[in-house]
C-alpha positions as CSV (number, residue, x, y, z in Angstrom):
1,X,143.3,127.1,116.8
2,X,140.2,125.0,116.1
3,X,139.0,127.6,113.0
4,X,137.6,125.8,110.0
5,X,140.2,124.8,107.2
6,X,139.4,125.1,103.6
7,X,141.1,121.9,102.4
8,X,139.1,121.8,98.6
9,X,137.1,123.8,96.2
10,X,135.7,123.0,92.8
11,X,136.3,125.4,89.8
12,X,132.8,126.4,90.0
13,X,133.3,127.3,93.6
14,X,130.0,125.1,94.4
15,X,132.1,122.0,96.8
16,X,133.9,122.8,99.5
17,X,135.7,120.8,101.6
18,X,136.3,122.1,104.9
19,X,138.6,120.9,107.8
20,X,137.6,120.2,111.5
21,X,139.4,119.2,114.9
22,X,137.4,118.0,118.1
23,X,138.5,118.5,121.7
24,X,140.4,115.5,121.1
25,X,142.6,116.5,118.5
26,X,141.1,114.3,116.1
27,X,140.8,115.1,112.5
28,X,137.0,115.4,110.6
29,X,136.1,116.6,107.3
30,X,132.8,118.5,106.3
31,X,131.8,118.7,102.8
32,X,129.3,120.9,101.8
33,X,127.9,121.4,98.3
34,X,126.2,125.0,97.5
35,X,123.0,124.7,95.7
36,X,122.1,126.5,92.6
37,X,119.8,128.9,94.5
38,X,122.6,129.9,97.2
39,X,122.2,130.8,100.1
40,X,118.5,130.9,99.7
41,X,118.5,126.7,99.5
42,X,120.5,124.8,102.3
43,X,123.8,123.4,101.1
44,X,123.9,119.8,101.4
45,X,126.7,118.7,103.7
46,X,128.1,115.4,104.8
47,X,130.3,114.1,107.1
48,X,132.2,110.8,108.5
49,X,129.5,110.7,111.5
50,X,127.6,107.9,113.3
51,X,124.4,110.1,113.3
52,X,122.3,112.1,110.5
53,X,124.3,115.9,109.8
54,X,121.4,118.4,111.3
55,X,122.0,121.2,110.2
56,X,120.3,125.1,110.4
57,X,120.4,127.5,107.5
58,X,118.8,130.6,106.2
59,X,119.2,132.4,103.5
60,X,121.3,135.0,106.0
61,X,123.7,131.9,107.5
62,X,127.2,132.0,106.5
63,X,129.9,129.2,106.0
64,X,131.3,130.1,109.5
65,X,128.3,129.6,111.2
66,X,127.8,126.5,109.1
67,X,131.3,125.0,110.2
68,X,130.3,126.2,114.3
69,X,127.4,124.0,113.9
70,X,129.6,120.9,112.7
71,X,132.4,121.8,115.5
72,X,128.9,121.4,118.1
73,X,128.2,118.2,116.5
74,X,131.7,116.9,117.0
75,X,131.5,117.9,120.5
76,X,128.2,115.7,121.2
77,X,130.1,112.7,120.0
78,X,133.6,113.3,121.6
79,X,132.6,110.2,124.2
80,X,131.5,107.8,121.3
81,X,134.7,108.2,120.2
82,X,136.5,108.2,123.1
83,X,134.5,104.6,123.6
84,X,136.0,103.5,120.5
85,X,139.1,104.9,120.6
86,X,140.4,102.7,123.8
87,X,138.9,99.8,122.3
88,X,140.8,100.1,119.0
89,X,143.9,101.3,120.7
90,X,143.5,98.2,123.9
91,X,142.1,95.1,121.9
92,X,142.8,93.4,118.6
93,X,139.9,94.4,116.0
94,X,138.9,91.7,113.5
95,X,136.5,94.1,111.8
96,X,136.0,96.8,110.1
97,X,139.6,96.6,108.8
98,X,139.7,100.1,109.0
99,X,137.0,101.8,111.2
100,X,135.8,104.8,109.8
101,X,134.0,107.3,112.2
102,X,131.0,106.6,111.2
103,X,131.1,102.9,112.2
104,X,129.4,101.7,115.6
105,X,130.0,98.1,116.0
106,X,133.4,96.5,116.5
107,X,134.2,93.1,116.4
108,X,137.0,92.1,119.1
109,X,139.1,89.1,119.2
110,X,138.9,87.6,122.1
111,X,141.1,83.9,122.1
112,X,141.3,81.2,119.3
113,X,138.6,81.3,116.9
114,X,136.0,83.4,119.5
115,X,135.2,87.0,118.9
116,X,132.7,88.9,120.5
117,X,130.6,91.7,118.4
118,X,130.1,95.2,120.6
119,X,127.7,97.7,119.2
120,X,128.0,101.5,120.8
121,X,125.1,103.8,120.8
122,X,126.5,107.3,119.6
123,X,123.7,108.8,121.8
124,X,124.4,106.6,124.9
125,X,128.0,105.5,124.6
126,X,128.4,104.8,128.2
127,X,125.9,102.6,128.1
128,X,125.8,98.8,127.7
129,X,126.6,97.7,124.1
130,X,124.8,95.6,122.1
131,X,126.6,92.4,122.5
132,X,127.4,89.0,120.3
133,X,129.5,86.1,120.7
134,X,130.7,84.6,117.9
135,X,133.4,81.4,117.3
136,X,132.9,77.9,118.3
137,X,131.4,77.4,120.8
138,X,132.3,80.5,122.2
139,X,135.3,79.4,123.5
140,X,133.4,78.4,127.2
141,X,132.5,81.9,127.4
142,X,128.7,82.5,127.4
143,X,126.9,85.5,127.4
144,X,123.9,84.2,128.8
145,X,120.6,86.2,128.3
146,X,120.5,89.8,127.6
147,X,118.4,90.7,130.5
148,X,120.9,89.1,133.0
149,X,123.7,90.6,131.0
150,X,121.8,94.3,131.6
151,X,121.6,93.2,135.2
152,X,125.0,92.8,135.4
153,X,126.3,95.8,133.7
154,X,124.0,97.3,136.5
155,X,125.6,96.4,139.4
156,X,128.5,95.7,138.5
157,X,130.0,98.5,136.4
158,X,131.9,101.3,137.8
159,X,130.7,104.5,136.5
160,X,134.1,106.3,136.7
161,X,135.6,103.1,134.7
162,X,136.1,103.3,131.0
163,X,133.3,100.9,128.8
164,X,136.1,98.3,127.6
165,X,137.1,98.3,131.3
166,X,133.6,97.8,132.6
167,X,132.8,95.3,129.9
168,X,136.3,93.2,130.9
169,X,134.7,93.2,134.6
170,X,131.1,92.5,133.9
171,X,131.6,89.6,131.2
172,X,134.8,88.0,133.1
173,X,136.5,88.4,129.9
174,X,140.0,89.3,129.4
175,X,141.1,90.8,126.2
176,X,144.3,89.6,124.2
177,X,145.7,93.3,123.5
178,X,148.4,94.7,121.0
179,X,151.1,94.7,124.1
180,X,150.2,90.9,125.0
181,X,149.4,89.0,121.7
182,X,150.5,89.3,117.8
183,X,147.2,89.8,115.6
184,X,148.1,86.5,113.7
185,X,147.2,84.8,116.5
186,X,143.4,85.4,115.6
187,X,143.7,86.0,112.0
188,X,143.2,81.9,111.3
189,X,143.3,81.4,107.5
190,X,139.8,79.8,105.9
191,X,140.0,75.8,106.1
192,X,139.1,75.9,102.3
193,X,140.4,78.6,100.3
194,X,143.7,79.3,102.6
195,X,143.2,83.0,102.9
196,X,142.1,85.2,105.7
197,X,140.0,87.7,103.6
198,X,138.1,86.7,100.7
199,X,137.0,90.7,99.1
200,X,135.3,91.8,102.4
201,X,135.1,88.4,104.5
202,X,136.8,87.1,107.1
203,X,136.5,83.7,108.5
204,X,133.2,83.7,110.6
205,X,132.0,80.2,110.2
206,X,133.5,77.7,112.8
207,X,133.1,73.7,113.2
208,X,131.8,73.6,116.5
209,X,133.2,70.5,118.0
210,X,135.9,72.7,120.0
211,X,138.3,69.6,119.4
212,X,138.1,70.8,115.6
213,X,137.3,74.8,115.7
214,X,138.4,75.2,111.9
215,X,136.9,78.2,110.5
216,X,135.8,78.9,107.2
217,X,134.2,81.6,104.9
218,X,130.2,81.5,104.9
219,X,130.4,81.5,100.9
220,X,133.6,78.8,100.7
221,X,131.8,76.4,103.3
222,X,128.4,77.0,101.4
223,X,129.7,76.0,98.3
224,X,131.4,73.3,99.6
225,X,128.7,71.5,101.4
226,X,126.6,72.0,98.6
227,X,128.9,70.0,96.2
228,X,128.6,66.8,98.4
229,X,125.7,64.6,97.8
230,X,125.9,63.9,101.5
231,X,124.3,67.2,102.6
232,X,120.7,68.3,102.6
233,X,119.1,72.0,102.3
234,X,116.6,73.1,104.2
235,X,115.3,76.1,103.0
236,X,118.4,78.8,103.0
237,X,120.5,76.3,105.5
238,X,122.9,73.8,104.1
239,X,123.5,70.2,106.3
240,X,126.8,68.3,106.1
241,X,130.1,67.5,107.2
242,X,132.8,69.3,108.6
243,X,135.7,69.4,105.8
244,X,137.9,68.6,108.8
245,X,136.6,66.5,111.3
246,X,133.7,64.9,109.5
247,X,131.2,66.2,112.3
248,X,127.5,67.6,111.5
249,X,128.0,71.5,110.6
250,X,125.4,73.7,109.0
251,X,125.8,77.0,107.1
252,X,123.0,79.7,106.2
253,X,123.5,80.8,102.2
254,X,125.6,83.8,101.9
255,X,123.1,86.6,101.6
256,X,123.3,87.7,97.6
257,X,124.9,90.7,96.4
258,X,122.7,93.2,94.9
């Protein structure tokens, strides 16, 4: 049965949490908070979702009705998650950590020191995601521009093929996968503090002389350079040395926390 699940409700019977579980079997939680004035004021509800909660309520609407129109949400973004489903269960993700539903973009390991960001559309999933390499160099793998890249997906992608398939054709890019590589492999250690994650940061700065390819956290190498009296600023953008290999690398200043 796919009926709504009271998981939670406040003392003042005013927050309810109610349970939810899409064609897929997969597990969602609405939260809806009655206003003082109920049912004559919508009840605000949230949800783990990639998109804004719509939702439709009159005084006369009922909690049923309310948790229908959250199981028809679900429903409209069954492929997005299907998307992101094989590509959590098929590649290695760097980040998020740990996706949440709500999250688009994916960041995929793809060999030694070279990711490539993917972006889904929740409306379009099937579509071509927004695409960015990242690492040094990127690996000999180039993306080339994004028109030729939307030519390609085109013309070349099967329609009947999954998006992490399609993408693995179009890009000529195979992806190292739970079955055929251990995830240390890609989680390389910062070249200055030792650690993979520094609070919410992973390595994503890398010395691009592909001899060298050490990466670094954007606030460790920022701090670095700009301890040496050998490097120059420019604006936001440090100039130095590579810790490492003593080759020309630059870093932008890690955006401040507010």
């Amino acid at each position: 049965s796919r009926d709504a699940s009271l998981l939670f409700i406040d003392t003042e019977f005013r927050m309810l949490r109610l349970k939810a579980e899409d064609s897929a079997g997969r597990q969602h939680i609405l939260t809806v908070k009655l206003k003082s004035k109920h049912p004559a004021e919508t009840p605000e509800c949230s949800a783990d979702l990639p998109v804004p909660l719509a939702i439709n309520w009159t005084a006369q609407s009922t909690l049923e009705q309310l948790h229908s129109q959250f199981l028809l949400v679900l429903e409209s973004l069954s492929e997005f998650w299907d998307v992101l489903d094989e590509i959590d269960s098929k590649t290695w993700i760097l980040e998020p950590e740990k996706p949440c539903r709500s999250d688009t973009t994916r960041r995929i390991a793809i060999g030694n020191n070279v990711s490539i960001k993917v972006e889904v559309d929740p409306g379009h999933p099937k579509m071509l995601p927004e695409c960015c390499l990242l690492g040094a160099e990127h690996g000999g793998y180039d993306l080339g521009v994004k028109v030729c890249l939307s030519c390609l997906w085109s013309a070349g992608r099967n329609p009947d093929s999954s998006v992490l398939h399609n993408l693995r054709d179009v890009l000529e890019i195979e992806f190292p996968s739970p079955a055929t590589h251990e995830k240390s492999s890609f989680n390389l250690e910062c070249g200055i503090c030792y650690s993979y994650r520094l609070e919410a940061a992973i390595p994503d700065q890398v010395c691009n002389d592909p001899r060298c390819g050490q990466p670094f956290h954007q606030t460790c190498l920022y701090e670095w350079l700009r301890a040496l009296h050998s490097s120059r600023q420019s604006f936001n953008i440090v100039f130095g040395e590579c810790p490492y290999c003593s080759k020309p690398i630059t870093v932008k200043m890690a955006a401040q926390k507010s």
